[in-house]
Every structure is written in structure tokens, then in C-alpha cells.
C-alpha positions in Angstrom: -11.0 -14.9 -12.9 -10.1 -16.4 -9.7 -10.4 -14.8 -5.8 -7.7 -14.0 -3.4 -9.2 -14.3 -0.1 -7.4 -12.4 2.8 -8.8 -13.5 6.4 -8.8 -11.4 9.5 -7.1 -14.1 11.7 -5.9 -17.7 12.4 -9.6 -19.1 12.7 -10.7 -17.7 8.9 -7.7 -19.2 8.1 -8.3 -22.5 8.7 -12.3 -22.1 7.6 -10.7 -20.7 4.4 -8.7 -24.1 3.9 -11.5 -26.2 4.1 -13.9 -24.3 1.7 -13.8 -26.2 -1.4 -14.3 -23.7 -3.7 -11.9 -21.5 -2.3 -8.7 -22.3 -4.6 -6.0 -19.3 -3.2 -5.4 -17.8 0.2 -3.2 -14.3 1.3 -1.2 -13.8 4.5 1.2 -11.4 6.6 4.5 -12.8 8.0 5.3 -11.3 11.1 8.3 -9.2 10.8 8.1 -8.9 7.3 4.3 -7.3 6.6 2.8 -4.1 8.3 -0.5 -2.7 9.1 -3.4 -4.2 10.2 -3.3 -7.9 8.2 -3.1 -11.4 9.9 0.2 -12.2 9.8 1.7 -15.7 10.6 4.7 -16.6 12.3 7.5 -18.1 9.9 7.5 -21.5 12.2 3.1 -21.8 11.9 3.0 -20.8 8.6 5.7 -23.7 7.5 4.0 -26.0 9.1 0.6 -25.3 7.3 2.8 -25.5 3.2 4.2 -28.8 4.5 0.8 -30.4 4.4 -0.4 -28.7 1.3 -0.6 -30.7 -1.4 -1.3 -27.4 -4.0 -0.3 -24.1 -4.2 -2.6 -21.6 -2.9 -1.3 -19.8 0.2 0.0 -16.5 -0.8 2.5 -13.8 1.0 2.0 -10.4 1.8 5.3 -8.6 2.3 4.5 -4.8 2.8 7.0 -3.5 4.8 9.6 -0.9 3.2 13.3 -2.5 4.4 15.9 -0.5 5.6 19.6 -1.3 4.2 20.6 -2.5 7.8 17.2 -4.8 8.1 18.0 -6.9 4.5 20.2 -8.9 6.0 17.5 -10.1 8.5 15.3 -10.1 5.3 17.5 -12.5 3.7 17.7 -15.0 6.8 13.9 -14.8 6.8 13.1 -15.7 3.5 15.5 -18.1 3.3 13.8 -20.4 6.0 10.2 -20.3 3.8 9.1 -23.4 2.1 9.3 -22.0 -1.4 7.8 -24.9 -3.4 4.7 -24.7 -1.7 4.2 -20.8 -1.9 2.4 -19.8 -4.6 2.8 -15.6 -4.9 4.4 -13.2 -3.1 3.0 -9.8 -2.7 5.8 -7.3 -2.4 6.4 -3.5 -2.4 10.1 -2.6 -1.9 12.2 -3.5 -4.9 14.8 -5.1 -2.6 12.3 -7.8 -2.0 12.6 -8.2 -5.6 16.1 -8.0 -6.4 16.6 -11.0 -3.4 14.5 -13.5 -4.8 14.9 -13.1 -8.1 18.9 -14.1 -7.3 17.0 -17.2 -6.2 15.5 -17.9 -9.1 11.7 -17.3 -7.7 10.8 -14.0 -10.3 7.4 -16.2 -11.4 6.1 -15.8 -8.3 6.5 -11.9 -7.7 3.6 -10.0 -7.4 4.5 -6.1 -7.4 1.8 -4.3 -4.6 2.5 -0.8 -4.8 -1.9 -0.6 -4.1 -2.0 3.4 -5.0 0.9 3.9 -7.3 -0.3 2.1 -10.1 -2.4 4.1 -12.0 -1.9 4.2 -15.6 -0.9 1.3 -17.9 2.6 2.3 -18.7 3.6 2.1 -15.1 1.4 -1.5 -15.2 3.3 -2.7 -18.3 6.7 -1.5 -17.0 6.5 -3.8 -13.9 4.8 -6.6 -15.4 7.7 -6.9 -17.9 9.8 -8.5 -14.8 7.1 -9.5 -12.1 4.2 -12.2 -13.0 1.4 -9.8 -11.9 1.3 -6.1 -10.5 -2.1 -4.9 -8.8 -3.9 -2.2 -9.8 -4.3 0.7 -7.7 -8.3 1.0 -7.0 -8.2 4.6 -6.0 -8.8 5.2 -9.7 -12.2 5.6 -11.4 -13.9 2.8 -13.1 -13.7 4.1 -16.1 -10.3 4.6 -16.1 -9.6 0.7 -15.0 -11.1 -0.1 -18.2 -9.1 1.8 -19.8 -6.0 1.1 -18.3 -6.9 -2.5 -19.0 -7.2 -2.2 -22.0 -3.7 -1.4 -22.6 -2.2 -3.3 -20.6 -0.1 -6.3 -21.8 -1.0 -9.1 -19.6 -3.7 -10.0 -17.3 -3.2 -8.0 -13.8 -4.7 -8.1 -10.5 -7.5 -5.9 -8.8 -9.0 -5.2 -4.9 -12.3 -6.7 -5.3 -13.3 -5.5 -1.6 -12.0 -4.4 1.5 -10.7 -1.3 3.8 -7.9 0.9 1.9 -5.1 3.1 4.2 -5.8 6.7 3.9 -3.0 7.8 5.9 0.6 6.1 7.4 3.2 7.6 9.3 6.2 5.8 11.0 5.8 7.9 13.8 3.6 6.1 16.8 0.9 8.6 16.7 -1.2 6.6 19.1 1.4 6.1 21.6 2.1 9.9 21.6 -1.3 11.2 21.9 -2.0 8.4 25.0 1.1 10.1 26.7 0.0 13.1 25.7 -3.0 13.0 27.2 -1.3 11.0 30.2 -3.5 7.9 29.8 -2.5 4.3 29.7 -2.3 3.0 26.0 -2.5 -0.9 25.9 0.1 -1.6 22.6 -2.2 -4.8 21.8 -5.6 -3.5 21.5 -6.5 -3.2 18.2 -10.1 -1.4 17.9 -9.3 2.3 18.5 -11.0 4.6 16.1 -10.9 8.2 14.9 -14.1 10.4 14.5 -14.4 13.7 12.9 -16.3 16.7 14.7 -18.5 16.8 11.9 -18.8 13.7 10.5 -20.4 10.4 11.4 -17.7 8.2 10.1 -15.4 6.1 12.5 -11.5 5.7 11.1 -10.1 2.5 12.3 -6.4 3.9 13.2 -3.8 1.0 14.4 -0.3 1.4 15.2 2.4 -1.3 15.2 6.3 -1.5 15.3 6.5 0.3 11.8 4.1 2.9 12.4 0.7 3.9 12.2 -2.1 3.5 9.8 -5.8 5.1 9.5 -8.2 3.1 7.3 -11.5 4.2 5.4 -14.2 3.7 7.4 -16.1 1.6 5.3 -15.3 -1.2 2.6 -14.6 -0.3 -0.9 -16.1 -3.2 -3.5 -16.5 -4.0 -7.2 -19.3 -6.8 -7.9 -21.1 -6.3 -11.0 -18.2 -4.3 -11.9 -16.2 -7.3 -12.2 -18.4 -8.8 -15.3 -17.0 -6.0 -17.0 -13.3 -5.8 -16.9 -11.2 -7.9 -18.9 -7.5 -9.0 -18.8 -8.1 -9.4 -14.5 -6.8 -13.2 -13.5 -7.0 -12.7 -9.6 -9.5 -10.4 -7.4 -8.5 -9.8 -3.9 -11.1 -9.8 -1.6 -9.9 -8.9 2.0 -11.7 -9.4 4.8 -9.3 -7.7 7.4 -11.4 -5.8 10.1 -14.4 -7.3 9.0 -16.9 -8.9 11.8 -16.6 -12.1 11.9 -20.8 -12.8 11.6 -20.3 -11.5 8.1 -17.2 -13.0 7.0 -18.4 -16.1 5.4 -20.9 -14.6 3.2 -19.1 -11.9 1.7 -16.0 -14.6 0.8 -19.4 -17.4 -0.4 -21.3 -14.0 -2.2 -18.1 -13.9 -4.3 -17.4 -17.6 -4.6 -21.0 -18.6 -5.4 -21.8 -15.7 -7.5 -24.5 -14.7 -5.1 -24.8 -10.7 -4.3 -27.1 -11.3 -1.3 -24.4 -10.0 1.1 -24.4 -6.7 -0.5 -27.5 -5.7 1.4 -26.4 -8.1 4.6 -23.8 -5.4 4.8 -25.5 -2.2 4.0 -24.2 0.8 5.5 -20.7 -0.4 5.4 -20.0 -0.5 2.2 -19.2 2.2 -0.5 -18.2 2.4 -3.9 -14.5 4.7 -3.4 -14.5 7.0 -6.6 -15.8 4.2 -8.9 -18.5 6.9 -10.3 -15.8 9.6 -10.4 -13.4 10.7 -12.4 -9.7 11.0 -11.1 -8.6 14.4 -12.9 -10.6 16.8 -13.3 -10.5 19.3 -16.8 -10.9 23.2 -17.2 -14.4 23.4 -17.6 -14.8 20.3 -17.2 -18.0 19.5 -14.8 -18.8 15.8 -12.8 -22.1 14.4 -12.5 -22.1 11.8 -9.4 -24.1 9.3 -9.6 
């Protein structure tokens, strides 16, 4: 089982690079991700897989393409230094259908986060992608069992902040004119807070929309030991402070769950102790 680390911006990045143990690396591409990810211009990120001498700098492309934009698309992907890339993460099928014309289908990764939830989708997309990654808005028992069915190793969220809600809309924008105030487009710390709950939603808006994120950071540790048929754990740091960066990514790297309780309060288990469907009759005991 390996780690797929996910930094927060340029300087993690480059800390990332140099960590020995550290053996793969995720990024955005600017134009072609969304949400709130570092993403890399086409131009800096070439620059960095000239000088690699192995693979281990992933792609993250999120963004759902409109028929007119795949032309664009196509221009784009052309110009990356494929031979030095080692996955890309993808969500919209013509992503797919593009670069496996090029002859690139071992390096798909299909990233649909929620939607895979049961090990006949899993199996149907891993029978023409080289990993799909499990949704982890499912219960834990219910990874093991979809793992247990599936027919090759996968890929899991290990840690980090899940999108609760996305619209296209720029609900941000709105609501600042709404309320006639001045929205800055480049600040990137607003948050959302329920009347009656303590919580703080991270929402961000960029060019494809707007995104509201759980308010703390979902994780799997000792959970990990326990699943089978998992090559790669991605542990995102995105929106983490940058004081605690380095020892969550050296807590997974070293084996050392000492950051666990360095970031208490912000962290949370998702539905790990539930179960997703609930029966007639049927009662749950949280734990």
C-alpha cells in the first residue's frame, strides 16, 4: 500500500519532492481541475516532469467538459509530458475516450469520489481504467465488503475534506451583490455557519462554480490494516494549516499516529461506524 499525497500549494509541493519516503504526488491543472485543489499551470508543471527522473506526479482532472470546451481539452493535453506522468485522475468519460485514442488507458484513474459505491460499478470501470477510487461516503463495513468483490486492487481517501454541495451557479458572487458588499474573487477563506450549529463550512467559488466542504477531515488509520486489495491511499492535505501539514503526510509515511491527537477537534470519522441503508426494523447502534 502506497500514499498519494495531495499538497495545498506550490511550497508542499516542492517539500513533497524532497521527502524521501514520499514515492507519489497529486495535482490540479489549471483549466482542467475545479474546486478548491492546487492546481499548476501547464507551462510549471512541464517544467517540474522534465527533471523527474521517476514517475510520481499525478493529475487531477475534475472538471465535467462541455462538447464546445473538448477541443480546448485536446490542445491541452496534448502539450503534457506524458512519459513522465504517472496517473491521471479523471471524471468525465470524454477525458477517457481522448487518451485512450492515444494509447495512454494504463494510466486512467476513474474519480467519480461518491458514485462508486458497490463492487459491480467498481468492477465495471476497472475492466478499462487501471484503478477507480472508492467512494468513502460508504460505511466501513461495507468497503470491506465491496473489496472483497472486487477484481483488482482499487484506490481509497485515506484523509482529507469531502464536497457536500456544488452548484455551477456563483453562489458567493450573488449573495455579495445581494447584500451590496464587495466580494474579492481571489480570497479563498470564506466560510458558512449554521444558526445552530458550531461547525464552519469552507465554501469557495471559482470559474466552474461553487463548492461547500465538510467542516472537518474525514480519515481511516487503523482502518487501513484492515482492508485488503487497496494499492494507493490518498491523503489530501488541501485546506489544511500549514503547521500541521508535515505530520499528518510523516504520521502516514512513518506509521506514526501521533498527529491524530495534534489535530484533535478537526478530525471525524464520516459514516465509518454507520451503516449506509437502513432496513425495516432495522435499528443502529453508533459507536
Amino acid at each position: 500500500m502506497k500514499y498519494i499525497i495531495e499538497p495545498k500549494n506550490i511550497t508542499q509541493f516542492r517539500k513533497l519532492l524532497k521527502k524521501d519516503k514520499v514515492t507519489d504526488i497529486i495535482v490540479g491543472v489549471e483549466e482542467l481541475s475545479n474546486g478548491f485543489i492546487f492546481k499548476m499551470s501547464l507551462e510549471t508543471l512541464n517544467q517540474y516532469l522534465e527533471k523527474m527522473d521517476t514517475l510520481m506526479i499525478s493529475l487531477k482532472i475534475t472538471r465535467i467538459f462541455h462538447e464546445e470546451e473538448l477541443q480546448n481539452l485536446k490542445e491541452k493535453l496534448l502539450k503534457l509530458k506524458w512519459e513522465k506522468i504517472k496517473f491521471i485522475f479523471y471524471s468525465d468519460l470524454g477525458v477517457y475516450e481522448m487518451i485512450k485514442a492515444w494509447g495512454y488507458q494504463n494510466k486512467l484513474v476513474y474519480d467519480a469520489n461518491t458514485y462508486m459505491t458497490n463492487a459491480d460499478d467498481v468492477n465495471a470501470f476497472l475492466s478499462f481504467n487501471k484503478y477507480v477510487v472508492v467512494s468513502n461516503q460508504i460505511a466501513f463495513s461495507e468497503i470491506e465488503k465491496l473489496l472483497s468483490k472486487v477484481k483488482r486492487p482499487t484506490i481509497i481517501y485515506g484523509f482529507g475534506k469531502s464536497i457536500i454541495f456544488y452548484s455551477k451557479r456563483p453562489l458567493l458572487k450573488n449573495y455579495f451583490l445581494y447584500r451590496n458588499l464587495k466580494y474579492k474573487y481571489d480570497e479563498k477563506d470564506y466560510y458558512l455557519k449554521e444558526e445552530y450549529r458550531d461547525d464552519f463550512y469552507h465554501i469557495y467559488e471559482d470559474q466552474y462554480g461553487s463548492y461547500l466542504y465538510e467542516p472537518k477531515f474525514y480519515y481511516l488509520y487503523d482502518e487501513l490494516k484492515k482492508l485488503q486489495k487497496i494499492d494507493y491511499v490518498i491523503i489530501s492535505c488541501v485546506d489544511m494549516k500549514t503547521s500541521l501539514f508535515e505530520e499528518v503526510v510523516n504520521g502516514y509515511l512513518n506509521n506514526d499516529s501521533s498527529f491524530i491527537s495534534l489535530c484533535e477537534g478537526i478530525l471525524y470519522k464520516g459514516i465509518m461506524k454507520e451503516k449506509s441503508v437502513l432496513l425495516k426494523d432495522e435499528v443502529i447502534h453508533n459507536e
